[in-house]
C-alpha positions as CSV (number, residue, x, y, z in Angstrom):
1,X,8.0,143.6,-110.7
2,X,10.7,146.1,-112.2
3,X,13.1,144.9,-115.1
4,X,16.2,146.8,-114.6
5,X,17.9,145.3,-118.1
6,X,16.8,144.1,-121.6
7,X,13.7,141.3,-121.9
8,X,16.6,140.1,-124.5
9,X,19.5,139.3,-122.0
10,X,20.7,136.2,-121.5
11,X,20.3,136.9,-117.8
12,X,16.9,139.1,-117.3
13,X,17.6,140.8,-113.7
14,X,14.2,141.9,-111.8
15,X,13.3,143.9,-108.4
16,X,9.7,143.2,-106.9
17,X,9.0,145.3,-104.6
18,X,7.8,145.2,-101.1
19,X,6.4,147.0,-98.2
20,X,8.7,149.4,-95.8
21,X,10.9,149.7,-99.4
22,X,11.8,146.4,-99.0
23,X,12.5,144.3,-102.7
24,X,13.3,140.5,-103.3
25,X,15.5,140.7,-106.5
26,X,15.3,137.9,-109.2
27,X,18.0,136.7,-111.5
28,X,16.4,134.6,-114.7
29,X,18.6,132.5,-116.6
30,X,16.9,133.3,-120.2
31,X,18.8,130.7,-123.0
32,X,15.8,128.1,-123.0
33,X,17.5,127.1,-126.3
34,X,20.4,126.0,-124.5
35,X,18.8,124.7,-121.4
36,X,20.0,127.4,-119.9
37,X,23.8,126.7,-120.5
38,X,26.0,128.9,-118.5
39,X,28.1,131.1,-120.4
40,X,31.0,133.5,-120.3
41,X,27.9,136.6,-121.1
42,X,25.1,135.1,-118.6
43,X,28.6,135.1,-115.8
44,X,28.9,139.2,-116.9
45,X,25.5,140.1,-116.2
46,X,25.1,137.8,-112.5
47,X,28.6,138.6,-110.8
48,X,28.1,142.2,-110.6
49,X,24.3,142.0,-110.3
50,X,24.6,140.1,-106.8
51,X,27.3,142.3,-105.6
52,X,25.3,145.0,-106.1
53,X,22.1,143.2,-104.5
54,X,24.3,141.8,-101.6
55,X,25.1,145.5,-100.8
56,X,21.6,147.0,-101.1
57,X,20.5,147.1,-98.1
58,X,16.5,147.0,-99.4
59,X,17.7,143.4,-100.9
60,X,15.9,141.0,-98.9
61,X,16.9,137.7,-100.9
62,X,17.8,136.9,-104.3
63,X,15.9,134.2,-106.2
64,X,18.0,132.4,-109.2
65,X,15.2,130.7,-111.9
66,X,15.4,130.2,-115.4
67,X,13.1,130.1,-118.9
68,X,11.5,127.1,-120.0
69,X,10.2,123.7,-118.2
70,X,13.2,121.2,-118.9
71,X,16.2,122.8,-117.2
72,X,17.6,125.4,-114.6
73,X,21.0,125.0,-116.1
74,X,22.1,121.9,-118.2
75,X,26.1,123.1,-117.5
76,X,28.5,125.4,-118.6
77,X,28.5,126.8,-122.4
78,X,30.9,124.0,-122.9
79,X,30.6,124.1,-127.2
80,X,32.1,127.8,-127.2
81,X,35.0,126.5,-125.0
82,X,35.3,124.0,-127.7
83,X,36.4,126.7,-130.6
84,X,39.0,128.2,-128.1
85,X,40.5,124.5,-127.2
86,X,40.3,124.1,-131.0
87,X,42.5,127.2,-131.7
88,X,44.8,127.0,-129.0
89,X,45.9,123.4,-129.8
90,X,46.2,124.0,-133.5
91,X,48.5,126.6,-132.7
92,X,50.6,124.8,-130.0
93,X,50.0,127.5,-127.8
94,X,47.7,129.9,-126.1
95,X,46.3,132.4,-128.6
96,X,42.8,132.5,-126.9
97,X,42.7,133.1,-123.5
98,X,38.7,132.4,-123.0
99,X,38.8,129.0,-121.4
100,X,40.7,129.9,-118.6
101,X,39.1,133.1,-118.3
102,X,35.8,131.6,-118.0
103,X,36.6,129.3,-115.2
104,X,38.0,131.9,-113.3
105,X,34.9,133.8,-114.0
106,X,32.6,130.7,-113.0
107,X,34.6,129.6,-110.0
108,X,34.2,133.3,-108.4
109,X,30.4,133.4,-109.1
110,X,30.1,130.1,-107.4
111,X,32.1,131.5,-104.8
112,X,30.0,134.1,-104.1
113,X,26.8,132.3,-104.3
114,X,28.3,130.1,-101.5
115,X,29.8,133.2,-99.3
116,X,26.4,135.5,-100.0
117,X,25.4,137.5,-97.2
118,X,21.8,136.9,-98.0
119,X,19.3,134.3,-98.6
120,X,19.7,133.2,-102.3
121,X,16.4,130.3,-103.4
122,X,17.4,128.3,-106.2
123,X,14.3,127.1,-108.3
124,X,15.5,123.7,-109.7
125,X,13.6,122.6,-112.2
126,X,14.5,120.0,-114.7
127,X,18.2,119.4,-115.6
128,X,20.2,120.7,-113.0
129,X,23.6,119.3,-114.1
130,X,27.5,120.7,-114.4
131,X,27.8,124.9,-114.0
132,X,24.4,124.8,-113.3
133,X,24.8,122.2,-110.2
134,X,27.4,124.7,-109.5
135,X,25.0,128.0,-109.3
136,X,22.2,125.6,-107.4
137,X,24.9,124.1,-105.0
138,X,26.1,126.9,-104.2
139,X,22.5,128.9,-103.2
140,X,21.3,128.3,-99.5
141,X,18.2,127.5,-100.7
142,X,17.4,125.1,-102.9
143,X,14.4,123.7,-104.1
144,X,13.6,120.2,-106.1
145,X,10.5,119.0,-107.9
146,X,9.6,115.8,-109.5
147,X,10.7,116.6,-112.5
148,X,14.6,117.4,-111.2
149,X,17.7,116.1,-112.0
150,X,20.5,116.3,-110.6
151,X,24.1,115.5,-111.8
152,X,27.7,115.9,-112.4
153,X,28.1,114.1,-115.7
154,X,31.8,115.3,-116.5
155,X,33.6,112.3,-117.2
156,X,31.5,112.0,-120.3
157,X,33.2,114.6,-121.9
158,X,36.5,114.3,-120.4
159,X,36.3,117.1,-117.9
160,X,35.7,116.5,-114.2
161,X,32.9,117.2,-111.5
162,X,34.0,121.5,-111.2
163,X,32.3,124.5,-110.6
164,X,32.5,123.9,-106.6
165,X,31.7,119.9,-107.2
166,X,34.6,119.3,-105.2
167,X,33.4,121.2,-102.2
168,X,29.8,119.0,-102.7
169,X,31.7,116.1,-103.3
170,X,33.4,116.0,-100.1
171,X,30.5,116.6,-98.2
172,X,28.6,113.7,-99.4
173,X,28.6,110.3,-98.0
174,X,32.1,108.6,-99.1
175,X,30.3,105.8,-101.3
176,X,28.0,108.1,-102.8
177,X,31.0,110.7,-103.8
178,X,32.6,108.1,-105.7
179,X,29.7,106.4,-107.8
180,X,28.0,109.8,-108.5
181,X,31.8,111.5,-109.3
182,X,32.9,108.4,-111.1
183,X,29.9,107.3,-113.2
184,X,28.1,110.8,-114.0
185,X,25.1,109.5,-112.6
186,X,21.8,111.6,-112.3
187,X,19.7,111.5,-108.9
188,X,16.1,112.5,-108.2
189,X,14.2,114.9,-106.1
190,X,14.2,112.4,-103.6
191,X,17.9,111.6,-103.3
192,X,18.7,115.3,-103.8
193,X,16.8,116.0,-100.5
194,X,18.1,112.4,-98.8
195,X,21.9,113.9,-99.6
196,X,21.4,117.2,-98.6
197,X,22.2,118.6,-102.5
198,X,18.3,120.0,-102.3
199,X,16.7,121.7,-99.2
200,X,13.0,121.8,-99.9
201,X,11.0,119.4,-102.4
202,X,7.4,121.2,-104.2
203,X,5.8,120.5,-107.2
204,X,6.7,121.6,-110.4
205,X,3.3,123.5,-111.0
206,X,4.8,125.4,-107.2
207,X,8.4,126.4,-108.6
208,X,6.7,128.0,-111.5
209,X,5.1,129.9,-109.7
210,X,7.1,130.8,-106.5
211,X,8.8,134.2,-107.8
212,X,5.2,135.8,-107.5
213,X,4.4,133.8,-103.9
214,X,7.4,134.9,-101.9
215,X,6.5,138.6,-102.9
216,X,3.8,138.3,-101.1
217,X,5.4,137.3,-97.6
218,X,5.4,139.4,-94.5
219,X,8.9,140.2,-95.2
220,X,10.7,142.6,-92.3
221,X,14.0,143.0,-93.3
222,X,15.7,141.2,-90.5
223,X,18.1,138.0,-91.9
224,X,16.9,135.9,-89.0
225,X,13.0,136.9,-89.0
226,X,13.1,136.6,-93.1
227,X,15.0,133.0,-93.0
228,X,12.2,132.1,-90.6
229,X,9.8,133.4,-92.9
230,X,10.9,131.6,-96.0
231,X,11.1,127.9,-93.8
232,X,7.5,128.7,-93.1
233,X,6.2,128.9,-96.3
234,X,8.5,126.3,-97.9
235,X,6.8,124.1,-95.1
236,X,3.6,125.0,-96.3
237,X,4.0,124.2,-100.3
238,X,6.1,121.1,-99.6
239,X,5.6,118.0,-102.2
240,X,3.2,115.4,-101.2
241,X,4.9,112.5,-102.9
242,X,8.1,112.2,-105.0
243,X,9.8,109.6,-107.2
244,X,11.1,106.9,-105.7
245,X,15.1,107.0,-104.9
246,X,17.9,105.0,-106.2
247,X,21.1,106.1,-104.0
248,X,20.0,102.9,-101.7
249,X,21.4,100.6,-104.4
250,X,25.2,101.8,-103.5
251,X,26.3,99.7,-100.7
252,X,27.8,101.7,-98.2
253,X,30.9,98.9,-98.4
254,X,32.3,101.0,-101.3
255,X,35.3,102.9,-100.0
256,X,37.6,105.3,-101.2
257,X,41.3,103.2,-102.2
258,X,44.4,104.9,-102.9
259,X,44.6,103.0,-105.9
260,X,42.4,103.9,-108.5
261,X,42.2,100.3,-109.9
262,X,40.7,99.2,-106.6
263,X,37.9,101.7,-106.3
264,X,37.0,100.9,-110.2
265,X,37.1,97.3,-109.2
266,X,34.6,98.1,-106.4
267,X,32.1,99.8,-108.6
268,X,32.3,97.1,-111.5
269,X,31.3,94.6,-108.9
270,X,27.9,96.4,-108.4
271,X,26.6,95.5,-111.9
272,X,23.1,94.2,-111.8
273,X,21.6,95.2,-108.6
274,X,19.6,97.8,-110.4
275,X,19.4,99.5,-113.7
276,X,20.2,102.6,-112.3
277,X,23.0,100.9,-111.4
278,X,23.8,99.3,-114.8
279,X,23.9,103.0,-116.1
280,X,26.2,104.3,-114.2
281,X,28.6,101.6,-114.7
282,X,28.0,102.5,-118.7
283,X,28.5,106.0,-118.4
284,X,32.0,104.9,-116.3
285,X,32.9,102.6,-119.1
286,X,32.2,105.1,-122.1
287,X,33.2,107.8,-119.8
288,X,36.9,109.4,-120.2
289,X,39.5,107.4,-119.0
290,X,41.4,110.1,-117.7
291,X,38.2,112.0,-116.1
292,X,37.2,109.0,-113.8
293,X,41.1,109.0,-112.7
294,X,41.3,112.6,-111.9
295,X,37.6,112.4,-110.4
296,X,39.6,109.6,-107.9
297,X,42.5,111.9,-107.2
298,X,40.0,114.9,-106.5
299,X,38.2,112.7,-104.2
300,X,41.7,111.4,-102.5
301,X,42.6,115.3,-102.2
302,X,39.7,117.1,-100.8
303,X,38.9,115.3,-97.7
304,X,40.2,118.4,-95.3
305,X,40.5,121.3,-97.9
306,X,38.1,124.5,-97.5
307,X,35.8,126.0,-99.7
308,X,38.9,128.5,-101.3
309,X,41.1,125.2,-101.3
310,X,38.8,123.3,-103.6
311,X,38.0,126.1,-106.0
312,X,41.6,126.9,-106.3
313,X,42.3,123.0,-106.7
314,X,39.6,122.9,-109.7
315,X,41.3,125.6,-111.1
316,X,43.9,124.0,-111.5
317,X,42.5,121.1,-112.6
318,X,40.7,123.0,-114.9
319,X,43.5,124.7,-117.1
320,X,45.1,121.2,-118.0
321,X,41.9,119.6,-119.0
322,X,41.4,122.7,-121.2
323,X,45.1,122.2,-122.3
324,X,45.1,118.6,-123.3
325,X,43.2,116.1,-125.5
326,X,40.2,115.0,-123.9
327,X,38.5,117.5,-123.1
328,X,38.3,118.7,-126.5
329,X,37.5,115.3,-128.0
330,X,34.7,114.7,-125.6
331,X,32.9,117.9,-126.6
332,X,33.1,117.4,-130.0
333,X,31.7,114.1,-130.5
334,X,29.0,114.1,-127.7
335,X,28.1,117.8,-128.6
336,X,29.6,119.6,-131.8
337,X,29.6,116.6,-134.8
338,X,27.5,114.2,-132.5
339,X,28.8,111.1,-133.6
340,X,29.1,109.8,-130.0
341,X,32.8,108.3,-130.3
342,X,35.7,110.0,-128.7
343,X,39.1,108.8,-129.2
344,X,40.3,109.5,-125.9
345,X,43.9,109.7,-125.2
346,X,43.9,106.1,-123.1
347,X,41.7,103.5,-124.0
348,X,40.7,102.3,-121.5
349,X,41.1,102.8,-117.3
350,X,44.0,100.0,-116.8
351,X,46.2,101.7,-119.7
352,X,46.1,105.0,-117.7
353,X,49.1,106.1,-116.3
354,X,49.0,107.4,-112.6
355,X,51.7,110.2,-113.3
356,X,49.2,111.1,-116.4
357,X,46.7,112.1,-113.6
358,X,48.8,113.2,-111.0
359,X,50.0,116.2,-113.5
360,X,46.6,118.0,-113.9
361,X,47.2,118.8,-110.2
362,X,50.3,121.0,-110.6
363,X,49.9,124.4,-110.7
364,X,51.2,125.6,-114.2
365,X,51.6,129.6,-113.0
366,X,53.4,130.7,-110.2
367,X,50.3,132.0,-108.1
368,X,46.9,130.4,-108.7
369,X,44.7,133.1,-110.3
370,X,42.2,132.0,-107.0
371,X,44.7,132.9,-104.9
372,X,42.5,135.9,-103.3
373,X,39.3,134.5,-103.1
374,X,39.2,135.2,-98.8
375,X,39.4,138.6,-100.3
376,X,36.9,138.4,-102.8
């Protein structure tokens, strides 16, 4: 194995080399701290690292991991968007420019996770939850253990299900979409694989230790004969048992309304059929008012968009929530002074006004700054 930047970076970037000089690179989330928390620097160091490993023609596959046992990526670096909102909305206008340049940044490396020319293996350990859903959801491959969690836990902090969560979102079966999206609930290794959000279950002892196993595959260099290769030994190592499910409890009777009063309805009428259940409909009910209505909206919007369409959509979406209240609020009193009560801006879900939603998704510039991503 070959570091090719400092044992220090937020991002350590490796090449282990192979026969017929041959490599499988390795990208190593390194901010155990933060449960590996993606950030504006960790974005710096993995955009131009897969470029360059996408057009390396000795690249064989790239393998995303990350330090420490309790997470691959817990979300985005959401506390250092907090001091910019902070700024900008003391000021009553934009002073700091590095919210909006970080989702740009994020949205383009999920895009290019998603478009890669090569096999990328996502080792999902732990907490695999907001920007980090969005690096795993974007890889081809991407493995689960027991320990996994999977989630997009947004309205808790008045933000909404981003960093490609639209795209994963609209592929998911309609009643699932809306009680995951709407209630920030986590699933296991074993929904993960039943929805198609995780290809391959192993054990956690496995994951640790799959870096060192793949290196020592027959690999040949050919994208078919490698992706052939890589089935195979997933095969091999794949989890005996896993935890039991809990996406069976959401009747397939819930159904995307064009009212958003409707759908909430729907989902309050599920309380008691499990405790999985029961927390969801809390995290709805504490959730952000305004998240679970543009979640809705997203959901009502994305049915026939492609991959660019939903990027550029949560770009959009993206800029307002970084320009209002709640976004703000949310992050500073589930993660900066803790106290675990946001004022949100509307109480509660039947005092939030329809237009109030409809407006975070109107392009505030003249061109989208996704507007090239076919390009990209």
């Amino acid at each position: 194995m070959r570091s090719i930047n400092s044992d220090s970076a937020c991002v350590q970037l490796f090449e282990h080399d192979l026969a017929a000089d041959l490599c499988l690179a390795q990208a190593h989330l390194n901010a155990e701290s933060t449960l590996n928390s993606l950030s504006l620097d960790m974005i710096e160091i993995l955009e131009p690292a897969l470029r360059a490993w996408q057009a390396d023609e000795r690249v064989v596959a790239v393998v995303l991991s990350a330090a420490g046992d309790r997470a691959f990526s817990a979300g985005g670096d959401v506390q250092a968007l907090y001091h910019s909102m902070v700024e900008n909305h003391n000021r009553g206008e934009r002073v700091d420019d590095y919210p909006y340049d970080f989702f740009e940044r994020e949205y383009r490396l999920d895009y290019l996770i998603h478009t890669y020319a090569k096999p990328v293996i996502a080792l999902g350990h732990g907490i695999v939850m907001g920007g980090g859903l969005g690096l795993f959801g974007a890889s081809n491959i991407r493995l689960v253990t027991e320990r996994t969690r999977v989630a997009m836990p947004e309205v808790t902090i008045g933000l909404f299900p981003d960093a490609g969560a639209t795209w994963l979102l609209r592929n998911l079966p309609e009643h699932i979409a809306l009680f995951l999206g709407m209630t920030g609930s986590a699933v296991n290794a074993a929904d993960a694989m039943a929805l198609g959000l995780a290809t391959h279950a192993v054990t956690a002892t496995a994951i640790a230790q799959l870096p060192e196993r793949l290196v020592e595959l027959a690999w040949q260099g050919a994208a078919d004969a490698d992706a052939h290769l890589i089935t195979q030994f997933l095969a091999g190592i794949a989890a005996d048992e896993l935890p039991d499910g809990n996406i069976h409890h959401v009747p397939k009777t819930l159904a995307l309304q064009p009212e958003l009063a409707a759908v909430v309805a729907q989902i309050r009428a599920l309380q008691g059929q499990s405790a999985w259940i029961d927390k969801g409909l809390a995290g709805m009910e504490g959730g952000c008012p305004s998240s679970v209505g543009i979640v809705h909206e997203q959901l009502l919007r994305s049915a026939d968009l492609s991959l660019e369409e939903c990027f550029r959509l949560e770009m959009t979406v993206a800029t307002h929530c970084a320009d209002n209240h709640d976004f703000r609020e949310g992050v500073r009193a589930l993660l900066i002074e803790k106290d675990n009560t946001p004022v949100w801006q509307f109480g509660d879900l039947e005092s939030l006004p329809h237009d109030y939603v409809i407006s975070h998704f109107i392009e505030p510039w003249p061109v989208n700054p996704l507007h090239d991503l076919l390009a990209s």
